[in-house]
C-alpha positions in Angstrom: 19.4 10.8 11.0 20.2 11.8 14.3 18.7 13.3 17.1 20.3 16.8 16.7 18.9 16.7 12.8 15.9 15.2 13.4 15.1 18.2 16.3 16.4 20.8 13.7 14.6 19.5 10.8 11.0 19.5 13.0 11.4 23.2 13.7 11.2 23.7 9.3 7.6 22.7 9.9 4.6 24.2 12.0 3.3 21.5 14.9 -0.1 21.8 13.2 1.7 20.4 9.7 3.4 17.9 11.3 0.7 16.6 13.2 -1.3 16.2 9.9 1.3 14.2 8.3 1.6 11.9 11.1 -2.5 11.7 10.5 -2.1 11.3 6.8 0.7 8.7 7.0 -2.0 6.7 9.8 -4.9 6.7 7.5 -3.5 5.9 4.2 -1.1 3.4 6.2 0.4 1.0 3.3 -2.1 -1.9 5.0 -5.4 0.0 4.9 -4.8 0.7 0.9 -5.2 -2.3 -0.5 -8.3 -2.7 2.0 -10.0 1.4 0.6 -9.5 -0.1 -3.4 -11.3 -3.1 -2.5 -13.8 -1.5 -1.0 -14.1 0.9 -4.6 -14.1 -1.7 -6.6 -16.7 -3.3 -4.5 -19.4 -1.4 -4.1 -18.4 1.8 -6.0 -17.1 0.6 -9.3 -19.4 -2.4 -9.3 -17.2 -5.7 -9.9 -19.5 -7.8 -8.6 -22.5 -6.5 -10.4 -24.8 -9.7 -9.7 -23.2 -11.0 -6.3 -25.3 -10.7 -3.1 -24.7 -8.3 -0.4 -23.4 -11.0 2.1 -20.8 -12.0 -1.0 -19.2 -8.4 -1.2 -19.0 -8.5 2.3 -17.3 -11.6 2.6 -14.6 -10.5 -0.1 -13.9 -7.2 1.6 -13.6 -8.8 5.0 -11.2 -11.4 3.3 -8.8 -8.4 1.8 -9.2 -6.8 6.0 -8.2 -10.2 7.0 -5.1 -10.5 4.2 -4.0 -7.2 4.0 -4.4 -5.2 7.0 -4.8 -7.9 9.9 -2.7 -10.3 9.2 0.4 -8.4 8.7 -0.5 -6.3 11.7 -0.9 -8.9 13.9 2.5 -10.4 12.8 4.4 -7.1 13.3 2.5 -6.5 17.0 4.0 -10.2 17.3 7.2 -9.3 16.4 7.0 -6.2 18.7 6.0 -8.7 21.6 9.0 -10.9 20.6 11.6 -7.7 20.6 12.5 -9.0 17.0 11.6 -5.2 16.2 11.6 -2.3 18.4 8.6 -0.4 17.6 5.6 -0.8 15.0 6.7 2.3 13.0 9.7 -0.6 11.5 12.2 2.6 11.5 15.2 0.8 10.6 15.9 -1.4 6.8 16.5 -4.5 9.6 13.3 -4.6 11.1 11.3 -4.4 7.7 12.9 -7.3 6.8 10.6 -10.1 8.5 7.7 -8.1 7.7 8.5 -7.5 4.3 8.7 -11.5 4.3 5.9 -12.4 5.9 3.5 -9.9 4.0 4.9 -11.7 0.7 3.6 -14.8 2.0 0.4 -13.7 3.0 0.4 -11.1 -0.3 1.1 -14.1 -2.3 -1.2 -16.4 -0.8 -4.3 -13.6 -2.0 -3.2 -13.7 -5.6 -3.5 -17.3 -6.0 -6.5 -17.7 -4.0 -8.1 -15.2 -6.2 -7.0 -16.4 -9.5 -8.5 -20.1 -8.8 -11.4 -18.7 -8.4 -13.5 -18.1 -12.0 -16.2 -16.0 -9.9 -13.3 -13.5 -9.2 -13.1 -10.6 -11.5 -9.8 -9.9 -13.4 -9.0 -6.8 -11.7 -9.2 -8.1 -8.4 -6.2 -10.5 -9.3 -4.4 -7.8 -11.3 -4.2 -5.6 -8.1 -3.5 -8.2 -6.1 -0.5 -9.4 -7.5 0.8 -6.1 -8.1 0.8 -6.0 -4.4 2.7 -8.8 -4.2 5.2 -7.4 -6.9 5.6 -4.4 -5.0 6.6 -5.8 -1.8 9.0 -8.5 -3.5 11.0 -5.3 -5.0 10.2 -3.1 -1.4 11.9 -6.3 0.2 14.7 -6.6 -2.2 15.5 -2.4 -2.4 15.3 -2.7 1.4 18.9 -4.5 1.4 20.2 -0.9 -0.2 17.9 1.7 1.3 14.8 2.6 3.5 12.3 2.5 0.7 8.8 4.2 1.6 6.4 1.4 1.9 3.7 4.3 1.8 5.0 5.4 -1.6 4.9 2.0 -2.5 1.0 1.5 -2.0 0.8 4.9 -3.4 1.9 4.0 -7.0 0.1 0.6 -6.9 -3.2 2.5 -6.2 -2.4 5.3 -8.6 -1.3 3.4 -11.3 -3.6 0.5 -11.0 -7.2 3.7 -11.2 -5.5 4.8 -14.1 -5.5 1.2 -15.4 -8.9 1.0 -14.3 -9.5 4.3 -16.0 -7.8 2.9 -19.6 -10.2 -0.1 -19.6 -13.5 1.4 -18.3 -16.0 2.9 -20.4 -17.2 4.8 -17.8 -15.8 8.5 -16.6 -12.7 7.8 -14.2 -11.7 11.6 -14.1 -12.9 12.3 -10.5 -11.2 8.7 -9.2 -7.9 9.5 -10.5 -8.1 13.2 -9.5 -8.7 11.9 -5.4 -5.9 8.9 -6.0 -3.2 11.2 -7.3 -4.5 14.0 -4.5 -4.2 11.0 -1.9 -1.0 9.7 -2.9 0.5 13.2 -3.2 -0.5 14.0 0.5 1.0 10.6 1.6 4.3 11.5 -0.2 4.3 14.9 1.3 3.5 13.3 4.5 6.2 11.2 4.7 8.7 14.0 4.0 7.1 16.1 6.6 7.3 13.7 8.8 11.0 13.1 8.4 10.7 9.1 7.8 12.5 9.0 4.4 14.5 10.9 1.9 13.1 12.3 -1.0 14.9 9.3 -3.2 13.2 6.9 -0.7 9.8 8.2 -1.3 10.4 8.9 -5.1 11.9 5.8 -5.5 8.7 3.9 -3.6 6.5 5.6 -5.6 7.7 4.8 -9.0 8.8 0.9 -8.1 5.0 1.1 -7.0 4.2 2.0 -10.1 6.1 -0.1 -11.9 5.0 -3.1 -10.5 2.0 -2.6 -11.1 2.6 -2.1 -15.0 4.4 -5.7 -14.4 1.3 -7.1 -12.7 -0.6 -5.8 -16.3 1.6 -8.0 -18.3 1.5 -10.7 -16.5 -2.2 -11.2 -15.4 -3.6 -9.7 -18.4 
C-alpha cells in the first residue's frame, strides 16, 4: 500500500480507534498468546492439579522464555543486523527468518514437552499446533502477507473450544472472552491497516486449522 492510500485510509477511522488497535494488536501480540493460555491452563484451568507452586512457575517461565523471548530477542537481533528494517516485519521478506527461527524454537517446545510424562496432554496439543501454524504462516508467506495475529487467534480460539469439547466443567465464559479477544485482534489489524481482509481471514482459519491438525496428531 502506498503512502497516498495508507494516509487516505487512516482518515476512515477516528485517532482514538486507531490508537486502540495499535494497543490491541501490542497486547495480544502473536508472542504473548501462547504465553496468556499457559498461564490459563496453569493456574486457572488447573493442569497441574498436584504440582507445587515453584513447578507452575517454572513451566510458565519456560513458555516466556520459548515463546515470547526467544523470538524477540532474535528479531531485535535481526533489527541490530539490518537483516529487517523494523520489528513490526511489514514486508513477506523480513518474516521470512523469523518465521524460521520461531519454527525451531516452536518445535524444540513440542518435543521437550512430549518427553516429558509429567506434562499434561494439552500442553503438547497446543504446542504443536503452534508449531503447525507457523510452518503454514511460513509457507503462505511465499504468496501473501498472512496475519500472524490471526494466526494465534485461531490456535487460541480453536484450541478453548477443544478444551471446552473435552472438559466436564462449564467453558461458556472462556470461549465467550477468546472469541471477543480474537475478534478485537482481527478488527485491530484491519484498523490498523497491516493486512487485507483475506490476510487476516485467511490467518485466522489456517490458525484454526492447524490446530484441528495438531488434534489428530497428538491425540
Amino acid at each position: 500500500m502506498s503512502d497516498i492510500e495508507q494516509k487516505a485510509q487512516d482518515h476512515l477511522f477516528h485517532p482514538a480507534l486507531r490508537f486502540a488497535a495499535r494497543a490491541i494488536s501490542v497486547v495480544f501480540h502473536p508472542l504473548f498468546v501462547p504465553v496468556y493460555i499457559a498461564w490459563f491452563l496453569i493456574y486457572i484451568h488447573q493442569v497441574f492439579p498436584a504440582a507445587r507452586p515453584y513447578d507452575q512457575n517454572l513451566m510458565l517461565l519456560r513458555f516466556v522464555v520459548m515463546y515470547a523471548l526467544f523470538p524477540l530477542f532474535t528479531i531485535l537481533l535481526l533489527r541490530g543486523l539490518g537483516f529487517v528494517q523494523s520489528v513490526y516485519l511489514r514486508t513477506q521478506k523480513e518474516r521470512i527468518i523469523p518465521y524460521v527461527a520461531c519454527g525451531l524454537y516452536y518445535f524444540w517446545m513440542w518435543y521437550v514437552l512430549r518427553n516429558q510424562p509429567q506434562v499434561p496432554e494439552v500442553l503438547e496439543l497446543f504446542s504443536m499446533a503452534i508449531f503447525l501454524a507457523a510452518s503454514a504462516g511460513l509457507m503462505a508467506n511465499n504468496y501473501f502477507k498472512i496475519s500472524m495475529h490471526a494466526l494465534a487467534a485461531g490456535v487460541a480460539v480453536t484450541f478453548v473450544l477443544m478444551l471446552g469439547l473435552m472438559s466436564d466443567t462449564d467453558f461458556g465464559v472462556y470461549i465467550s472472552c477468546a472469541m471477543l479477544a480474537a475478534g478485537l485482534v482481527c478488527t485491530a489489524r484491519l484498523i490498523n491497516n497491516d493486512h487485507r481482509p483475506f490476510d487476516v481471514y485467511a490467518g485466522f482459519v489456517t490458525g484454526a486449522l492447524s490446530q484441528v491438525a495438531a488434534y489428530w496428531i497428538v491425540m
